[in-house]
N, C-alpha and C positions, 0 to 999 in steps of 0.2 A: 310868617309865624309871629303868635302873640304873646308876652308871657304872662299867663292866669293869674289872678288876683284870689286869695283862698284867706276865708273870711274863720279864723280859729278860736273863735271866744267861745266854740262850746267846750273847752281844754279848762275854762272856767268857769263857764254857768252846768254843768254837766247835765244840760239840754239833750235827750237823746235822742230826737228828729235832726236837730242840728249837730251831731256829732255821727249820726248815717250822712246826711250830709258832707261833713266835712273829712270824712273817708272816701265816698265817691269821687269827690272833687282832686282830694289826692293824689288815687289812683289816676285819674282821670290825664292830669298834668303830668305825671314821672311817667306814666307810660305812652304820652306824644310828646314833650316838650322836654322833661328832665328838668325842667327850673320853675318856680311861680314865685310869687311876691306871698311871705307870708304876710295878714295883718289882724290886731285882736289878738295878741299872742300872750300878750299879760306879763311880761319885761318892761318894767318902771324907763319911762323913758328918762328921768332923771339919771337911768344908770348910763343909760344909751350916752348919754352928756357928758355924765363925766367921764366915760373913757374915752370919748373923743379929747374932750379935753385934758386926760391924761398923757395921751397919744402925742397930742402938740407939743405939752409939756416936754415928753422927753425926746422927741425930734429935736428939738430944740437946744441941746445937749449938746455939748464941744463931740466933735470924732473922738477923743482923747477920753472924754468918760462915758460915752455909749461902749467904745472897745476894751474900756475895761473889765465888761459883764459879757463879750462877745460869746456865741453860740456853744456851749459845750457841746458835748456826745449825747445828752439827756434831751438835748434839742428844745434849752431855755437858754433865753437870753438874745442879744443882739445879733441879728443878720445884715451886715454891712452891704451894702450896693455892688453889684458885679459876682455876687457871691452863689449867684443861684441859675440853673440854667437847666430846661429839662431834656436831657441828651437822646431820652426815648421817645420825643412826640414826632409822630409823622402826618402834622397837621399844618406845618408850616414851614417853612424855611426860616431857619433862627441864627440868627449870625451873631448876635451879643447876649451877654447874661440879662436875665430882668433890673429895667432899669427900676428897682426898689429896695426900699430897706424895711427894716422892720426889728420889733420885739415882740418875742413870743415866753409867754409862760402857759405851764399846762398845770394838771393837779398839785397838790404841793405833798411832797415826800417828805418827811424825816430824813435821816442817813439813816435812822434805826427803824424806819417805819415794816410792815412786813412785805411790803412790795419792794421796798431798797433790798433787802433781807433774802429776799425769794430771788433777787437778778430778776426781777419784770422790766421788758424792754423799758426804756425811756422812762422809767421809776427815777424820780430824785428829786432834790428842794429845786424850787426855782432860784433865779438870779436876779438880784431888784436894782436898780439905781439908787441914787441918795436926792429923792425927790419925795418929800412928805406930800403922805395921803395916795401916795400912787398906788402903790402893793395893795393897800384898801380897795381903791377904786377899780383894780384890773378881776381881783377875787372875785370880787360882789357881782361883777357882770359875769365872769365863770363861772359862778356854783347859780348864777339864773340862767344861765345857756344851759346849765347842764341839767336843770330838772325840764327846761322846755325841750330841751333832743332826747330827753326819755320818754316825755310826754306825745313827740312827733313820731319815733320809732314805733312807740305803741298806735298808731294811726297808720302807719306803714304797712306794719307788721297787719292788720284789723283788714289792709286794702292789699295785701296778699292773700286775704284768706287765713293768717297762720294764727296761732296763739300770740298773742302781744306780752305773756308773763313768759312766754320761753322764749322771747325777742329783747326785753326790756332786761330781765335778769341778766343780759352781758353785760349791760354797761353800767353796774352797778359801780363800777372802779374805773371808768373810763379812758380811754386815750382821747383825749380834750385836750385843745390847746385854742390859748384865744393869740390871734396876730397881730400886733398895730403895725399897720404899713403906712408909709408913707411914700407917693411917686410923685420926681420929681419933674416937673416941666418938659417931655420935649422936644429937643428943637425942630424947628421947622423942617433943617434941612437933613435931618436924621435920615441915615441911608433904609434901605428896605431892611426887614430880618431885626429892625429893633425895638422891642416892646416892653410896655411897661412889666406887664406879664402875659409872656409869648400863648399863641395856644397851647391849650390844656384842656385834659378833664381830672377831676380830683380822684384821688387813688384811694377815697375811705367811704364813710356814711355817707354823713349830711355834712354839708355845711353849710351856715346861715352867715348871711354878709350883711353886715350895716357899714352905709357907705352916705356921704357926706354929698353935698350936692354940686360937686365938679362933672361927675359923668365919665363916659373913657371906657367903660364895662358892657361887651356885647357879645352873643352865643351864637354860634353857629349852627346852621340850618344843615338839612339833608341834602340839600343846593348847594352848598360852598356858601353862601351870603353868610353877614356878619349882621344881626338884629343887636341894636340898641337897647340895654335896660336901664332908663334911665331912675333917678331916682326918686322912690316912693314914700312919704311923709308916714313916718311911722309902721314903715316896713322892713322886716327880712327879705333879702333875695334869697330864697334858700334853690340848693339845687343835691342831689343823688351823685357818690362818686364811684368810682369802680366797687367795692367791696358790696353794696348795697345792689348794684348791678348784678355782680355773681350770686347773691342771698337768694336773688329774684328771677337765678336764670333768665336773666337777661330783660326782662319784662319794664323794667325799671331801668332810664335811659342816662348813663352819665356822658352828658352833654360837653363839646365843646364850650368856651369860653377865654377871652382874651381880655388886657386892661391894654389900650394908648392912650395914654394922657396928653393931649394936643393943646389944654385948654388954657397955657398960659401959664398956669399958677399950681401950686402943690393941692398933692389930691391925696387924701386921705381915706382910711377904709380900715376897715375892722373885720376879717373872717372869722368864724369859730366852727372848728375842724371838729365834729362830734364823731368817735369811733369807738370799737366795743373792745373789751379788754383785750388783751395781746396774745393770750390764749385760747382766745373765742376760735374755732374752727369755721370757715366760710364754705360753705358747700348749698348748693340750689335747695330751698325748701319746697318740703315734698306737697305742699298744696300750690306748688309752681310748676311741678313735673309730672308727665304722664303720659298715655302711648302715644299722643301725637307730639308733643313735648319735652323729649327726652331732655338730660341733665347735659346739658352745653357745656361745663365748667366742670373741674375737677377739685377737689378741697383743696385749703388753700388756710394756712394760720395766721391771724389777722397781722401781729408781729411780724411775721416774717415778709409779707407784703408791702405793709408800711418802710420797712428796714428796706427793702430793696429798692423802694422809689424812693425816698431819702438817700440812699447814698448813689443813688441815680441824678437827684437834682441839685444836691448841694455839696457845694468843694470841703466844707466842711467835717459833711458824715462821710464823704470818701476818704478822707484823710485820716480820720479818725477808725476807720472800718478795722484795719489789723487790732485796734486795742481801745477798745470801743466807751472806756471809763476813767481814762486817766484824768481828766481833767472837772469832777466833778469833785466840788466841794465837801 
C-alpha cells in the first residue's frame, strides 16, 4: 500500500477540470487507503513554521509551568505524558499510556460567548502560557486549518455525491483543535505494548497532520503490516476518522495508524482535529444509501461521540466526567 499524493490548488485557482479532478482523486484515496498526503493546499508555510517553532518554544517550559495551564474539561491546555491511553482499541496490545505530551487549543470562547451560554460541549476560552507571540502563532494556524477543513469537507462531501453547502454549513462553529505534541525518544529497550501513539483510528472528520522530519508515523494495511509515511515537504498527511466513516456508511475508510519514535531524538508533530459542531447529528448520507447499500450505522450526535472517546482516552476527561466544568476559567 502507497499513500496518494493529492495535488489541491484548485481550492485556489478555482480551476474546474482540476477541481473534478481533485474530487476523483479524493474519493479515489478514503475509499482504498483512508490517508493521502495533501499538497497545494494554500497554508502560508510561514504559519507551518511558526507553530512548530511555537511548539518547541513551549516544550521547552519547566513541568511546573506547562502544568500550571494543564488539560481542563473544555479540553484546552496541557496534556502531561502517561496521560492518555485508548482503553477501546483492539488493534494492539497496549501496555503503557502514549509516550507524548502535548498542547491543545480549539476555537476561542468567551465565558459570555453564546456557545459558553448555550453549555455546547467543549465551548470555552483556551489556556495560553506566558510565552510572547505564542497565542498569536497557534490562532493564525487555527482559523487557516479551519477555512482549509471546510474547503476539504466541501470536496468530500462533492465525492459522496452529497451537497457540499449541507455538508460545510456544520462546521461553521466547529469542534477544531489544533495539537502540539511532542515525543519523546524511545528507548531501545522499551518492552512490546509501548508507543508513542498506540494504534488507533481518529474518532472525528479529518485530520490534517504536519509533522517535522523525524519520521515514526505508519498505517495499517488490511494485512496487519505497518506502511511508513514518511515526511512530505510541504504536505498534510491528512486521513478520515470515525464520524466521517459513519456520514459515508462506511465508504470512507478510517484507517489504522500508530507513532514509535525510535529515532533517537524528539519528534515533534502538529494534528488538527477538524469536526462539525457538537450538534451536528451523524447518520449515513442518503446519496451513500440504497437497496443494495443499506444504512450500516445508526445516528449518532457528533458531541456525544467525541465525549465518549475522550473520556475513553484520557485520565483526565474521566475524572472530570461526573462534573464536567468545574475547572474552567
Amino acid at each position: 500500500m502507497s499513500i496518494p499524493v493529492i495535488d489541491a490548488s484548485a481550492l485556489l485557482t478555482g480551476d474546474v477540470g482540476a477541481r473534478e479532478t481533485l474530487v476523483r482523486e479524493f474519493g479515489e484515496a478514503y475509499r482504498t487507503v483512508g490517508f493521502s498526503y495533501i499538497v497545494d493546499h494554500g497554508v502560508d508555510e510561514d504559519l507551518i513554521s511558526d507553530l512548530f517553532a511555537a511548539s518547541r518554544r513551549f516544550h521547552a517550559l519547566s513541568r511546573t509551568e506547562k502544568m500550571a495551564i494543564e488539560l481542563n474539561a473544555a479540553n484546552r491546555g496541557f496534556l502531561p505524558i502517561n496521560s492518555s491511553m485508548d482503553v477501546n482499541t483492539t488493534l494492539a496490545e497496549v501496555t503503557a499510556p502514549n509516550q507524548s505530551e502535548s498542547f491543545i487549543a480549539m476555537c476561542e470562547h468567551s465565558a459570555d460567548s453564546p456557545e459558553v451560554t448555550a453549555g455546547d460541549y467543549l465551548a470555552g476560552p483556551n489556556q495560553w502560557p506566558d510565552l510572547d507571540g505564542f497565542r498569536s502563532a497557534v490562532m493564525e494556524y487555527h482559523d487557516a486549518m479551519c477555512r482549509l477543513g471546510r474547503q476539504m469537507m466541501g470536496v468530500a462531501a462533492e465525492a459522496l455525491g452529497a451537497d457540499p453547502s449541507r455538508i460545510v454549513e456544520h462546521f461553521a462553529s466547529p469542534l477544531a483543535s489544533a495539537r502540539l505534541l511532542r515525543y519523546p525518544p524511545q528507548p531501545a529497550d522499551a518492552p512490546p505494548g509501548v508507543f508513542g501513539s498506540a494504534p488507533h483510528v481518529d474518532f472525528g472528520c479529518l485530520t490534517f497532520l504536519a509533522q517535522d522530519d523525524t519520521g515514526g508515523l505508519a498505517v495499517g494495511t488490511p494485512s496487519g503490516e505497518w506502511v511508513q509515511v514518511p515526511p512530505l515537504k510541504g504536505a498534510f498527511v491528512v486521513n478520515v476518522g470515525e464520524l466521517l466513516h459513519r456520514w459515508s456508511n462506511g465508504e470512507f475508510l478510517a484507517t489504522p495508524h500508530r507513532v514509535i519514535n525510535n529515532s533517537g531524538r524528539a519528534r515533534y508533530s502538529c494534528p488538527f482535529f477538524f469536526d462539525p459542531h457538537e450538534s451536528t447529528v451523524i447518520a449515513p448520507l442518503s446519496s451513500c444509501v440504497g437497496p443494495d447499500h443499506p444504512a450500516a450505522f445508526g445516528p449518532v450526535r457528533a458531541g456525544d461521540h467525541l465525549r465518549s472517546e475522550l473520556e475513553a482516552g484520557f485520565d483526565h476527561h474521566r475524572k472530570l466526567a461526573a462534573s464536567p466544568r468545574p475547572d474552567l476559567p
